[in-house]
Structure formats: structure tokens, C-alpha cells
ZASE-636415 format. One record per atom (N, C-alpha, C): residue number from 1; residue in one letter; chain; atom name; x, y, z. Coordinates in steps of 0.001 Angstrom, whole numbers, plus 524288, in hexadecimal, padded with zeros to 5 digits. Layout:
N
@k->NUM; r->A; c->A; a->CA; xx->X; yy->Y; zz->Z
...
end
This chain:
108
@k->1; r->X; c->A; a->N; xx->40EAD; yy->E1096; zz->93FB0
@k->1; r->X; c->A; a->CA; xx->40E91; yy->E0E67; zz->93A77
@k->1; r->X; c->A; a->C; xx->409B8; yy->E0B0C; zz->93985
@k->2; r->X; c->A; a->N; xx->408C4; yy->E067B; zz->93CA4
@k->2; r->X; c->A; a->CA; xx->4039D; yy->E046B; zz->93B0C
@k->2; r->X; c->A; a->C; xx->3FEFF; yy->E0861; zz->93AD0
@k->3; r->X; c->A; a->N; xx->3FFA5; yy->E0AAF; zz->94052
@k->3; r->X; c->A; a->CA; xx->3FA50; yy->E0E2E; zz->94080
@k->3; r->X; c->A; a->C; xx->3F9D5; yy->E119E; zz->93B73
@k->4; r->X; c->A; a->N; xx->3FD94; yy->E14BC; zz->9385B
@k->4; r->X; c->A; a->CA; xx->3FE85; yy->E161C; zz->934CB
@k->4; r->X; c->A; a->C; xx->3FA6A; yy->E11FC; zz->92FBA
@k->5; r->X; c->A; a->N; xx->3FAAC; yy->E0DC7; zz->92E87
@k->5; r->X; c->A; a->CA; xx->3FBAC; yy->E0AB2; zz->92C2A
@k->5; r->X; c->A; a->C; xx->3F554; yy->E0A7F; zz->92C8D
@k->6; r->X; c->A; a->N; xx->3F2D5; yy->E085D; zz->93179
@k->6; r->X; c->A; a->CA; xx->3EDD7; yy->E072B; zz->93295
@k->6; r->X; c->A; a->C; xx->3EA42; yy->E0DC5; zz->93056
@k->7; r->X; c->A; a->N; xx->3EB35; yy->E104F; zz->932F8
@k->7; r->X; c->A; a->CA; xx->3E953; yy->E160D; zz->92FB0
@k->7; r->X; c->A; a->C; xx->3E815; yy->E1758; zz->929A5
@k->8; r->X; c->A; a->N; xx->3ECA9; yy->E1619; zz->92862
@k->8; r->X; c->A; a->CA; xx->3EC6F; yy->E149A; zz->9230D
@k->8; r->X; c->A; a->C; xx->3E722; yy->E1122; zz->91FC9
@k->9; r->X; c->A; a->N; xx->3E7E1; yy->E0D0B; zz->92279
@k->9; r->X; c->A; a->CA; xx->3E5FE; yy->E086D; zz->9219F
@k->9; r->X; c->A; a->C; xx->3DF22; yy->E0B51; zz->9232E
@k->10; r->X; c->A; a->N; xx->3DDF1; yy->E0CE8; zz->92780
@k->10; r->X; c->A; a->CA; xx->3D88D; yy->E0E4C; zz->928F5
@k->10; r->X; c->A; a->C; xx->3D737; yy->E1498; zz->925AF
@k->11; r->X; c->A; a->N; xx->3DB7D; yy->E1636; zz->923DF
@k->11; r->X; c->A; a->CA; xx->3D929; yy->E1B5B; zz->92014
@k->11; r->X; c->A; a->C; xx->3D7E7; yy->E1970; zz->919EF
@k->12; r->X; c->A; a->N; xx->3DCA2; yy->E1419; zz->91864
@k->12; r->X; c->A; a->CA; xx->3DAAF; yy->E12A7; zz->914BC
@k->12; r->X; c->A; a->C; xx->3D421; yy->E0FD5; zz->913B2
@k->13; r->X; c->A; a->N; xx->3D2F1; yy->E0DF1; zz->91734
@k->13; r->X; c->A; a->CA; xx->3CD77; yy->E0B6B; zz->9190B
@k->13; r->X; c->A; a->C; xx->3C86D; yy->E0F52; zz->91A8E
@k->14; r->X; c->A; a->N; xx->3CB8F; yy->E145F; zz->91B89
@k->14; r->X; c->A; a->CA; xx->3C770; yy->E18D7; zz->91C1E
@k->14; r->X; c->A; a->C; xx->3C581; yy->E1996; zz->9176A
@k->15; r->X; c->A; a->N; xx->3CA69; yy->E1B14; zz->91300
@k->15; r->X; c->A; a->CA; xx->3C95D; yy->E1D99; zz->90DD4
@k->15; r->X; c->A; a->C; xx->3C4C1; yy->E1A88; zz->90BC0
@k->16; r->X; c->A; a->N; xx->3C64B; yy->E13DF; zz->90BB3
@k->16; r->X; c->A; a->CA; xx->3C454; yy->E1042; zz->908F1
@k->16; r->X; c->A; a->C; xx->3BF02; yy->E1196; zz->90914
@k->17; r->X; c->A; a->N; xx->3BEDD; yy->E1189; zz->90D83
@k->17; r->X; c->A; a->CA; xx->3B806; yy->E109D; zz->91058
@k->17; r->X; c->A; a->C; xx->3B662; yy->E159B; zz->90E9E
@k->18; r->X; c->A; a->N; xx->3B979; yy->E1978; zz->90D5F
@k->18; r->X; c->A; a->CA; xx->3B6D8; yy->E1ED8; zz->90B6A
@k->18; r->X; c->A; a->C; xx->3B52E; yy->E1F9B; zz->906D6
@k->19; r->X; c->A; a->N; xx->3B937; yy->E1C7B; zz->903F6
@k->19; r->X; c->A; a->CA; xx->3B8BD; yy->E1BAE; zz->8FF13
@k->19; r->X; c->A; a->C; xx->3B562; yy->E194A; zz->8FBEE
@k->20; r->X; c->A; a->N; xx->3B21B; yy->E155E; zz->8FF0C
@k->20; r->X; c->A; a->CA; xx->3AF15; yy->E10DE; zz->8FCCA
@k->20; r->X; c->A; a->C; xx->3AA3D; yy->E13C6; zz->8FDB2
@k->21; r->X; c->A; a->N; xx->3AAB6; yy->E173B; zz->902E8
@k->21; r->X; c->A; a->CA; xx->3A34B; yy->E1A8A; zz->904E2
@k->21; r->X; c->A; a->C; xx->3A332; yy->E1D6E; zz->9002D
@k->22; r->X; c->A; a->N; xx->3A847; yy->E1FFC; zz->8FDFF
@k->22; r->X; c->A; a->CA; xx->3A747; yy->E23DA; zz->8FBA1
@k->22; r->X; c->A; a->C; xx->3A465; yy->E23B9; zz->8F5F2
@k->23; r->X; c->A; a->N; xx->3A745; yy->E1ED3; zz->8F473
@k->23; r->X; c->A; a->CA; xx->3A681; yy->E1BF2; zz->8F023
@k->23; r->X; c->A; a->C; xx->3A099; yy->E1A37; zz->8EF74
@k->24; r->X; c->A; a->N; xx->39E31; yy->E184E; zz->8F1F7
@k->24; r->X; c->A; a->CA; xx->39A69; yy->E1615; zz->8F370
@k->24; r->X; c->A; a->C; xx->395F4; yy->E1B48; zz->8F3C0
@k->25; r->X; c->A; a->N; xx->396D4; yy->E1F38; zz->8F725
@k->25; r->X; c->A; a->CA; xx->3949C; yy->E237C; zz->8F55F
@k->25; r->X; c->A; a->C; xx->39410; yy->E2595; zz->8EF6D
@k->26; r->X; c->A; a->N; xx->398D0; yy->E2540; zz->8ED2A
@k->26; r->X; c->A; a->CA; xx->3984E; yy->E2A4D; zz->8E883
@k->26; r->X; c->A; a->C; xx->395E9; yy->E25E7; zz->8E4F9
@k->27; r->X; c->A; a->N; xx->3957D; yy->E2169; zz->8E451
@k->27; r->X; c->A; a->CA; xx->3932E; yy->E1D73; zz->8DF9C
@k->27; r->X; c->A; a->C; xx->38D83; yy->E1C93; zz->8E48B
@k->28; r->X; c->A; a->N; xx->38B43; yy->E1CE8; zz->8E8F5
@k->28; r->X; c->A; a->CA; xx->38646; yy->E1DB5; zz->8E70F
@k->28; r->X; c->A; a->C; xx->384A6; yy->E2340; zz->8E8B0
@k->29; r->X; c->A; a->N; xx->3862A; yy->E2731; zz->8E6FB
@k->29; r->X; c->A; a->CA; xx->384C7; yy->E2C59; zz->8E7A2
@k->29; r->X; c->A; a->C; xx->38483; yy->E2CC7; zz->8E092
@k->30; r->X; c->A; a->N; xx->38851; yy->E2AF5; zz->8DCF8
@k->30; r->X; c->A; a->CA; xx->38786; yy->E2A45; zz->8D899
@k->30; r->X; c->A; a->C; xx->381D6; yy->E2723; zz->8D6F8
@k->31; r->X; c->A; a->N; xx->380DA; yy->E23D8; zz->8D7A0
@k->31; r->X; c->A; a->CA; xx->37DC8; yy->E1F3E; zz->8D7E6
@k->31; r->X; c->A; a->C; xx->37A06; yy->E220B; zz->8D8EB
@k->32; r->X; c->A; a->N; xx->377A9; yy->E25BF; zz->8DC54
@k->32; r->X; c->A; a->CA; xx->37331; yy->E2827; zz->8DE19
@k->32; r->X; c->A; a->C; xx->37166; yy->E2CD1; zz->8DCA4
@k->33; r->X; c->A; a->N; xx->3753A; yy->E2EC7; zz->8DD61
@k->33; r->X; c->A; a->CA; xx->374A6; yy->E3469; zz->8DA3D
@k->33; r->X; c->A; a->C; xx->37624; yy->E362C; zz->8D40D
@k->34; r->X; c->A; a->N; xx->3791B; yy->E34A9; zz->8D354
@k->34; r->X; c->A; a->CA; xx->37AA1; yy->E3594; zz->8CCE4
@k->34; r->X; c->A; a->C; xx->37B43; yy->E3030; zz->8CB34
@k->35; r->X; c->A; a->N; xx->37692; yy->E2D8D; zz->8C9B1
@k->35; r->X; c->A; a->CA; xx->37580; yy->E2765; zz->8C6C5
@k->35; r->X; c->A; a->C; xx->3778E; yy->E29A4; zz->8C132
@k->36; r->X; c->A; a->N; xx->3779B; yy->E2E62; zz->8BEE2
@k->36; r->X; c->A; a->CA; xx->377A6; yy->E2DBF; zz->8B82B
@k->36; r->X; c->A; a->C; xx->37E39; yy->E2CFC; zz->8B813
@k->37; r->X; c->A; a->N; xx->38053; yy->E3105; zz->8BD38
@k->37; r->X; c->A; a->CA; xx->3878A; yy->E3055; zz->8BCE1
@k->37; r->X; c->A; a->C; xx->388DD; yy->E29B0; zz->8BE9C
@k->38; r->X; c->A; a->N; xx->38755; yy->E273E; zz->8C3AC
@k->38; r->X; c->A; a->CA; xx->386F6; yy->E2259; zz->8C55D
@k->38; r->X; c->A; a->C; xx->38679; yy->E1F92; zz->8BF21
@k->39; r->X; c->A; a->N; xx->38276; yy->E1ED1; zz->8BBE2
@k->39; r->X; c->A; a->CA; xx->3826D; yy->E1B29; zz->8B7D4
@k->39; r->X; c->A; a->C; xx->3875C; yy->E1CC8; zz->8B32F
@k->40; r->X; c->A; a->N; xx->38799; yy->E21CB; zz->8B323
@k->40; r->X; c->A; a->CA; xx->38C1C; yy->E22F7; zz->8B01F
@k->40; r->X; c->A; a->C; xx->39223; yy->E1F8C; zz->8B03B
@k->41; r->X; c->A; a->N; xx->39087; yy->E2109; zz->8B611
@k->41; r->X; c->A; a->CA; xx->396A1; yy->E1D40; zz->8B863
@k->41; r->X; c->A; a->C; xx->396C5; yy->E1726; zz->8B9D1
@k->42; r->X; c->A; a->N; xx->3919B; yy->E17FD; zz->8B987
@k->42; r->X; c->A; a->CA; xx->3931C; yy->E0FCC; zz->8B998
@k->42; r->X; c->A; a->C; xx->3927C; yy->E0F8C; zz->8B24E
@k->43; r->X; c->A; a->N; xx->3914B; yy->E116A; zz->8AF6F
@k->43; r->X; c->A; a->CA; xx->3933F; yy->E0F0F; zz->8AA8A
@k->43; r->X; c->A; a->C; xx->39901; yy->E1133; zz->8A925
@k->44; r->X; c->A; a->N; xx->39AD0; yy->E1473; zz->8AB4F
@k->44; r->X; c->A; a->CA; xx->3A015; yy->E160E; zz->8AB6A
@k->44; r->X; c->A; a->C; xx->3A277; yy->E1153; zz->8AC4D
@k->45; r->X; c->A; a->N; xx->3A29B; yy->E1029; zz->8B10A
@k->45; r->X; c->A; a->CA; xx->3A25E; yy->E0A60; zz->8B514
@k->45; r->X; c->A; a->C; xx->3A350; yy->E061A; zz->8B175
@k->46; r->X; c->A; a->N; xx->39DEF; yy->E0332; zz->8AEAF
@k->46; r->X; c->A; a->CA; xx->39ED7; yy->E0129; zz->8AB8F
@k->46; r->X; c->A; a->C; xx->3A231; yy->E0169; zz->8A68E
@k->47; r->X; c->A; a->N; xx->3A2DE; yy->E04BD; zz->8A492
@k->47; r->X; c->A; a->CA; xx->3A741; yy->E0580; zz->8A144
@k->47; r->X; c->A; a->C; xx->3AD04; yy->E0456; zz->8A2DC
@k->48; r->X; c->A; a->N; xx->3ADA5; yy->E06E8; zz->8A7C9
@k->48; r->X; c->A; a->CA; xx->3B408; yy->E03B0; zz->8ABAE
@k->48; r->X; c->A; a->C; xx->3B2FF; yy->DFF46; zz->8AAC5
@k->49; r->X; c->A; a->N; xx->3ADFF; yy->DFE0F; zz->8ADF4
@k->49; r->X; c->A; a->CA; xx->3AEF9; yy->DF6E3; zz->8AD14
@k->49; r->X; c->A; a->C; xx->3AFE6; yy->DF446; zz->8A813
@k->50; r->X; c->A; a->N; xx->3ACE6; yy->DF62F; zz->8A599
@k->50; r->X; c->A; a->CA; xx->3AE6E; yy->DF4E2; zz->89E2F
@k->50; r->X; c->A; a->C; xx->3B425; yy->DF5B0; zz->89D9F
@k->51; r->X; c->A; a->N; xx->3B791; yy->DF8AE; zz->89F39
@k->51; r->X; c->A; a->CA; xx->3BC31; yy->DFA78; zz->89CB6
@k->51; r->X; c->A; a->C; xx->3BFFF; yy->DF6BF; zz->89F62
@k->52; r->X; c->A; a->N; xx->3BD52; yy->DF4AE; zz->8A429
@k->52; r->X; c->A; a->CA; xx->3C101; yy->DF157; zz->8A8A3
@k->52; r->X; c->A; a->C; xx->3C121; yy->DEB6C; zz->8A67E
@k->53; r->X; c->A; a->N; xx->3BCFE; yy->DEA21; zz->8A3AB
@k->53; r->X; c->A; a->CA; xx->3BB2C; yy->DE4FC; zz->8A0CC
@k->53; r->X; c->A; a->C; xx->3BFBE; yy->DE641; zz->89D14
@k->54; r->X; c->A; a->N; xx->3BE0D; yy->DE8DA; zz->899E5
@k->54; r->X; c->A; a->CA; xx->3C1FD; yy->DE94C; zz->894D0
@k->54; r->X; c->A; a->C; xx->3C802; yy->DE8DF; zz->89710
@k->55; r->X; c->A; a->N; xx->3C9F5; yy->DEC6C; zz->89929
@k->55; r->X; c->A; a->CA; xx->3CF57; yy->DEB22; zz->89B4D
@k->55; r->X; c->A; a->C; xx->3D0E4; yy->DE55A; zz->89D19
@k->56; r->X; c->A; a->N; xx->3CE40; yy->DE4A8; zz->8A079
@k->56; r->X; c->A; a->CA; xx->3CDE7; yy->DDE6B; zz->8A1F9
@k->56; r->X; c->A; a->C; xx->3CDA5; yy->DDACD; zz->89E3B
@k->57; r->X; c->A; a->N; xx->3C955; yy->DDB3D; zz->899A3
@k->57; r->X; c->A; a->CA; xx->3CAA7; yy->DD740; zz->89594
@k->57; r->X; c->A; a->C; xx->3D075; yy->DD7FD; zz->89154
@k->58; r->X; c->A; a->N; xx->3D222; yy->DDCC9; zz->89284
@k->58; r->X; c->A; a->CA; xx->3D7E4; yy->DDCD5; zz->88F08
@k->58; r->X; c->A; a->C; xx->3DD5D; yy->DDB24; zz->89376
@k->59; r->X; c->A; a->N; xx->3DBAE; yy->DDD0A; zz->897EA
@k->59; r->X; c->A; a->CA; xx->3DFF7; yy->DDA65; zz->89A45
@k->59; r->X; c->A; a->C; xx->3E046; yy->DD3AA; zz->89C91
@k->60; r->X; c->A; a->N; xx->3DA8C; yy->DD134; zz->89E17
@k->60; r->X; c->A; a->CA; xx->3DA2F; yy->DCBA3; zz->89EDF
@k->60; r->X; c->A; a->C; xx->3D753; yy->DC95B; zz->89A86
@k->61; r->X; c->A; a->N; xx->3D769; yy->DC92D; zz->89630
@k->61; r->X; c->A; a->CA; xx->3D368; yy->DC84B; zz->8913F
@k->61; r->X; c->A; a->C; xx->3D06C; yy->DC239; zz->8954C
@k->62; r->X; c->A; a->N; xx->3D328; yy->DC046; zz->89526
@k->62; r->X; c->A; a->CA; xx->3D37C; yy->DB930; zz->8968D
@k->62; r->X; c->A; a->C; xx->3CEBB; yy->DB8AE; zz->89B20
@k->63; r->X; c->A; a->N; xx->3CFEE; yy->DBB0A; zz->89E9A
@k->63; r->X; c->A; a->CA; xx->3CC39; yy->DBB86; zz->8A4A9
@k->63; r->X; c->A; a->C; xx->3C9F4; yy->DC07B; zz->8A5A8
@k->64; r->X; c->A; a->N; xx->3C942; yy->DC3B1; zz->89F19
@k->64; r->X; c->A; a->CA; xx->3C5A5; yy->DC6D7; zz->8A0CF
@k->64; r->X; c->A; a->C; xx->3BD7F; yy->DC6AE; zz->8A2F2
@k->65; r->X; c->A; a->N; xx->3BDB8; yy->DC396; zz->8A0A4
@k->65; r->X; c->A; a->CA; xx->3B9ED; yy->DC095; zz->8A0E7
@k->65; r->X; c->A; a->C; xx->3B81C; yy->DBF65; zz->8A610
@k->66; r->X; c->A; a->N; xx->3BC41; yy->DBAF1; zz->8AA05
@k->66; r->X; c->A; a->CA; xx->3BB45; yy->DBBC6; zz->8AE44
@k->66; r->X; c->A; a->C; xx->3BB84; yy->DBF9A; zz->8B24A
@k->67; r->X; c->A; a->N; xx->3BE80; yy->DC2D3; zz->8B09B
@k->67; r->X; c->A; a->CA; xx->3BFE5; yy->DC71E; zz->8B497
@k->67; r->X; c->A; a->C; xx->3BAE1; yy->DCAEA; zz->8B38A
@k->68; r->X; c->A; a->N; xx->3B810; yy->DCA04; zz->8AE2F
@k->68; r->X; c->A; a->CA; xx->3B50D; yy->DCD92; zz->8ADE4
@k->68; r->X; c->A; a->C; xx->3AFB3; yy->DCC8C; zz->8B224
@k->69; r->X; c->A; a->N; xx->3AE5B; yy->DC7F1; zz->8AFEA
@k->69; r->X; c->A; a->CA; xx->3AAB7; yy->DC53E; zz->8B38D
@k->69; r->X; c->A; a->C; xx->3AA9C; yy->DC5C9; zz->8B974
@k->70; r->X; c->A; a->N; xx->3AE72; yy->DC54C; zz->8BBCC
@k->70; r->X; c->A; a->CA; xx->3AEF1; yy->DC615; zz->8C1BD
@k->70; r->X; c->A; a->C; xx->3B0CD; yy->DCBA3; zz->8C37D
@k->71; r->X; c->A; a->N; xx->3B2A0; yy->DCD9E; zz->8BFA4
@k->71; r->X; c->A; a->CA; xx->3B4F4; yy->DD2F2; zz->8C383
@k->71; r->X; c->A; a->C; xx->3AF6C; yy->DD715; zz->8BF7E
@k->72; r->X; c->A; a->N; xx->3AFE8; yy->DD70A; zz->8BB33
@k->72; r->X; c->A; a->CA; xx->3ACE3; yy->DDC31; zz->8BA0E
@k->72; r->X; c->A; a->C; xx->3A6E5; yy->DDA96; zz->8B97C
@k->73; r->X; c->A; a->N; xx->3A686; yy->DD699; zz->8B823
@k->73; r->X; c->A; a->CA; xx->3A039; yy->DD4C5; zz->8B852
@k->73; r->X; c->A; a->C; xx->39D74; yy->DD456; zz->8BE6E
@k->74; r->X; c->A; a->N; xx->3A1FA; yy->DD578; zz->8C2D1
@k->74; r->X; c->A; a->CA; xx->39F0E; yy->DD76D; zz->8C85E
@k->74; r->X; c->A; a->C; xx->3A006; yy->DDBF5; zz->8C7AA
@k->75; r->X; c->A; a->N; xx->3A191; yy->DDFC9; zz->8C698
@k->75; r->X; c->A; a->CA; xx->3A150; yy->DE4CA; zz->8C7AB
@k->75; r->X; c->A; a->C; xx->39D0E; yy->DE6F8; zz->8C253
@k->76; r->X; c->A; a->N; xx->39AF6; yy->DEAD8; zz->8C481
@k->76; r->X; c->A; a->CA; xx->397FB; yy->DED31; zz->8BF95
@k->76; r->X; c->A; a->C; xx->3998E; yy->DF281; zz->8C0F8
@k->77; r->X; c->A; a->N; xx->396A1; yy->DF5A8; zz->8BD16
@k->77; r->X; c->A; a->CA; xx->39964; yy->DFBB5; zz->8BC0B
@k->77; r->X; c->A; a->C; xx->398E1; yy->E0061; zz->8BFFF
@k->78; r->X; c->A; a->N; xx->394DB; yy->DFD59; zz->8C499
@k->78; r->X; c->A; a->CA; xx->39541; yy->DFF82; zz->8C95A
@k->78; r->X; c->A; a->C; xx->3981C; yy->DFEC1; zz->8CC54
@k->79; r->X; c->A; a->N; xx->39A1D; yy->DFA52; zz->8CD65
@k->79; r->X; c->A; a->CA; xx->39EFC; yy->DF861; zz->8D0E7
@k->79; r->X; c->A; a->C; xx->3A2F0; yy->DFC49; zz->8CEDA
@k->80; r->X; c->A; a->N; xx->3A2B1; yy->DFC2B; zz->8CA01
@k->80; r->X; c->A; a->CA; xx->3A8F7; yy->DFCBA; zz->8C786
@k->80; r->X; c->A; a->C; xx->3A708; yy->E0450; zz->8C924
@k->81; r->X; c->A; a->N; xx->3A3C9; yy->E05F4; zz->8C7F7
@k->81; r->X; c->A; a->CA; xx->3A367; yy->E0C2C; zz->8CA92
@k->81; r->X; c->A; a->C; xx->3A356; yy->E0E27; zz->8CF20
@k->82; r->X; c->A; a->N; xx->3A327; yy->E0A3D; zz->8D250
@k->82; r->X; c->A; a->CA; xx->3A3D6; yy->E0A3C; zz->8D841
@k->82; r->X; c->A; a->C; xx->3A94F; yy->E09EB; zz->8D956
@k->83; r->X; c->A; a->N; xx->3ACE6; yy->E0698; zz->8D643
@k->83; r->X; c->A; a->CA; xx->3B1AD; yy->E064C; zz->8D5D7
@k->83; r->X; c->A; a->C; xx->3B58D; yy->E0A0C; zz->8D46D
@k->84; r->X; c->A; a->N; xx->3B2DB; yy->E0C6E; zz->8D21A
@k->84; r->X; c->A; a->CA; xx->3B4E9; yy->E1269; zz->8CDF1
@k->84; r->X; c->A; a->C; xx->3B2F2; yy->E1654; zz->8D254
@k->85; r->X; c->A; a->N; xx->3AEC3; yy->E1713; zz->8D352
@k->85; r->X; c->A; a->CA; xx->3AEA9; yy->E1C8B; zz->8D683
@k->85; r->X; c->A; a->C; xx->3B0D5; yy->E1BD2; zz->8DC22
@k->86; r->X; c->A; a->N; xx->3B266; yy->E146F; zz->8DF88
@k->86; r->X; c->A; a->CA; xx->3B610; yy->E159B; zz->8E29A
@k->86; r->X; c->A; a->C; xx->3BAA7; yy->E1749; zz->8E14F
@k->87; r->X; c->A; a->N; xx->3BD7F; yy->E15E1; zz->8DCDC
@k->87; r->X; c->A; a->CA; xx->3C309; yy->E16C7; zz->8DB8A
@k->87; r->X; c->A; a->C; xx->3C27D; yy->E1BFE; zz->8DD82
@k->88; r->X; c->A; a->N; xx->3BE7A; yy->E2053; zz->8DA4D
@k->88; r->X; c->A; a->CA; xx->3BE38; yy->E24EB; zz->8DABE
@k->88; r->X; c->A; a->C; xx->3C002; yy->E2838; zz->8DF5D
@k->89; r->X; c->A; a->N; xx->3BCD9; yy->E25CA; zz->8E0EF
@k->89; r->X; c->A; a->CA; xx->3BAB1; yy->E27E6; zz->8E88D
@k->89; r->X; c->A; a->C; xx->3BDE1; yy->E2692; zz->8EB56
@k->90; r->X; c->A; a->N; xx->3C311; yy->E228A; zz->8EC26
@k->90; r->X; c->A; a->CA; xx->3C823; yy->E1FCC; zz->8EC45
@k->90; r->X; c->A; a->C; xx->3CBB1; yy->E2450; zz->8EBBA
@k->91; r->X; c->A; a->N; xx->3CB1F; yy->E2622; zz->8E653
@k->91; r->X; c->A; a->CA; xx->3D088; yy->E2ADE; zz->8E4CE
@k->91; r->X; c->A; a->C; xx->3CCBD; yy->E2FE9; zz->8E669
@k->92; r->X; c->A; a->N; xx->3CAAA; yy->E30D1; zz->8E7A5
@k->92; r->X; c->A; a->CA; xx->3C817; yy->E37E3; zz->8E903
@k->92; r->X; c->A; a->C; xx->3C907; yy->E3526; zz->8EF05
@k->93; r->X; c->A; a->N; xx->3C849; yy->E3266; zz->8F163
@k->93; r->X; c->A; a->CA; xx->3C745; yy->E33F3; zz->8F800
@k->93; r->X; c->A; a->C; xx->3CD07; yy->E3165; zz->8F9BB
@k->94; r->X; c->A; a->N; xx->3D0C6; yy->E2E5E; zz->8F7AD
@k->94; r->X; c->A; a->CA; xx->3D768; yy->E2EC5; zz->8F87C
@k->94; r->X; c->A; a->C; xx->3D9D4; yy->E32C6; zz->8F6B9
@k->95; r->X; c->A; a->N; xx->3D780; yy->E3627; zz->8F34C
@k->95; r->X; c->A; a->CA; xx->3D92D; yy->E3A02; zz->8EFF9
@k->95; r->X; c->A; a->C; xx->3D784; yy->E3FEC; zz->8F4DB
@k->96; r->X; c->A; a->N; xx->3D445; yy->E4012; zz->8F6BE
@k->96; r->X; c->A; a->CA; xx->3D2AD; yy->E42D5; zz->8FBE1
@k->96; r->X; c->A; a->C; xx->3D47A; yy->E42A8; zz->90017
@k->97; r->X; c->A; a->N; xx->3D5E3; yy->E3C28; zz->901B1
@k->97; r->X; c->A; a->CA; xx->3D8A0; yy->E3B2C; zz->90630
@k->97; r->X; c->A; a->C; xx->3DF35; yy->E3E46; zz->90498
@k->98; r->X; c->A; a->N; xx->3DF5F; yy->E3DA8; zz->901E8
@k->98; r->X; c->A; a->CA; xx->3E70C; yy->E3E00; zz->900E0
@k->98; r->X; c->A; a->C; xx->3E6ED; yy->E43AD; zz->9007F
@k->99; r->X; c->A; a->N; xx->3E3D5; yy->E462C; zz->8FC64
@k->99; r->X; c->A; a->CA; xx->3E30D; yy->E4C4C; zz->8FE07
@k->99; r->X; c->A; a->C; xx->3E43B; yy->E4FB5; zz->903B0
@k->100; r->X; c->A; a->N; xx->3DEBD; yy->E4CAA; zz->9048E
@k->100; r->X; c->A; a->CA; xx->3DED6; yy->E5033; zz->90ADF
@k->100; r->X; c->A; a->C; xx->3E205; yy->E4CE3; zz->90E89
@k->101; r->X; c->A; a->N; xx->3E52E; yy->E48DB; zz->90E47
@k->101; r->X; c->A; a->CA; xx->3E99F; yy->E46F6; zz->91193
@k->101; r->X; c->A; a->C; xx->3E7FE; yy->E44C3; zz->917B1
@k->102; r->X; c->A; a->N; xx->3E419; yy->E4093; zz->9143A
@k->102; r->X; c->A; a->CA; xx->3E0EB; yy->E3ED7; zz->91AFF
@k->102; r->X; c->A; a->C; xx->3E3DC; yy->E3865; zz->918F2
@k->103; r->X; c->A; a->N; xx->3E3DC; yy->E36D5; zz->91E5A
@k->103; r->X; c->A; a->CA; xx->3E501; yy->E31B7; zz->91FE4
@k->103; r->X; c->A; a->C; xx->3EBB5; yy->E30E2; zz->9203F
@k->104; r->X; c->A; a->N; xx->3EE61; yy->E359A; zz->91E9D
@k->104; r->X; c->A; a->CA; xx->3F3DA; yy->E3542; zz->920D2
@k->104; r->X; c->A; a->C; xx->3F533; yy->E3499; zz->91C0F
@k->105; r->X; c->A; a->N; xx->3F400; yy->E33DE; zz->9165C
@k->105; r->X; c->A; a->CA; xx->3F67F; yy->E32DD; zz->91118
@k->105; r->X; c->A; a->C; xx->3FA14; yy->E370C; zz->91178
@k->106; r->X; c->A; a->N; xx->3F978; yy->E3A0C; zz->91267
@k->106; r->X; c->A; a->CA; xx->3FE40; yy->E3D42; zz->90E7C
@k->106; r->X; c->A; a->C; xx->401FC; yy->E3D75; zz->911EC
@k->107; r->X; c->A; a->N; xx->40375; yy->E3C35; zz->9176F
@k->107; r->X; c->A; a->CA; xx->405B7; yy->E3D0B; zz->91B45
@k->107; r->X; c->A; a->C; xx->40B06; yy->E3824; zz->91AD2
@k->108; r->X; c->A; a->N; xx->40EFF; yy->E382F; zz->91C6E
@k->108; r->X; c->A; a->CA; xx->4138E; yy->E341A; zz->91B5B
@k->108; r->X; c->A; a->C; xx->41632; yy->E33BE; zz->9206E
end
């Protein structure tokens, strides 16, 4: 059962670490090779962030202000696309793992 448990625990830490190279690859393989798609998507980018402001000022009107200042005035529309194409790369390579039935997921 632990050993069970620890496995788990070191496949979840595999994915991670797979996940972040991968990530990290496809935004600067974007970045280098296709700059006109790369700028496309960081103003995409910026527009989330615009839409994330707006939500935020209808649900905290009061402390939107501060929340804006510290949480979205550090991130800019690259962060926030780096954020978006991990989500991505997150659901295609768990979405692969569970497919082809590695790390014991589908097993009970």
C-alpha cells in the first residue's frame, strides 16, 4: 500500500516535470519560429487578461483595485499565455497518459 502510494506520488512528479519541458518548448518554438502566430496569441492573451479584470471588477467592485494591482499588474499577456498553453499541454499529455494506460491509471 504505501509503495503503491509513493509510485503514484513519483509518476505524478514525472508528468509534472514533463509537462512544464513541454510547455516551455511549444511557447519558445512559437516565439521563434512562428513570431506572427506567437504575437497573435499574446494579444489573444491580453484580451483573457482584460476579461479576467472585468469579471473581477463585477464580482469584488470594492478591492478590485487592489487585487488588480498585485495579481494582474504582475502578470502581463505573456505570463498569462504561458499559463494557457500549459493548461493545454496539461490536458493533451494526461489525456495520452490515460489513453495508452501508463502509470497504472486505469488499473484498480
Amino acid at each position: 500500500m504505501p509503495g503503491r502510494v509513493i509510485g503514484k506520488m513519483f509518476a505524478m512528479l514525472f508528468l509534472l516535470v514533463i509537462e512544464v519541458f513541454v510547455t516551455m518548448l511549444v511557447y519558445s518554438y512559437l516565439n521563434l519560429k512562428f513570431l506572427d502566430t506567437f504575437g497573435y496569441l499574446v494579444r489573444l492573451s491580453a484580451s483573457v487578461l482584460e476579461a479576467l479584470k472585468s469579471a473581477l471588477l463585477v464580482m469584488m467592485p470594492g478591492s478590485a483595485n487592489a487585487a488588480y494591482a498585485t495579481l494582474f499588474g504582475e502578470l502581463g499577456p505573456k505570463a498569462i499565455l504561458l499559463l494557457l498553453i500549459g493548461l493545454v499541454v496539461a490536458a493533451i499529455v494526461r489525456s495520452l497518459v490515460e489513453l495508452m494506460g501508463l502509470f497504472g491509471h486505469s488499473q484498480r
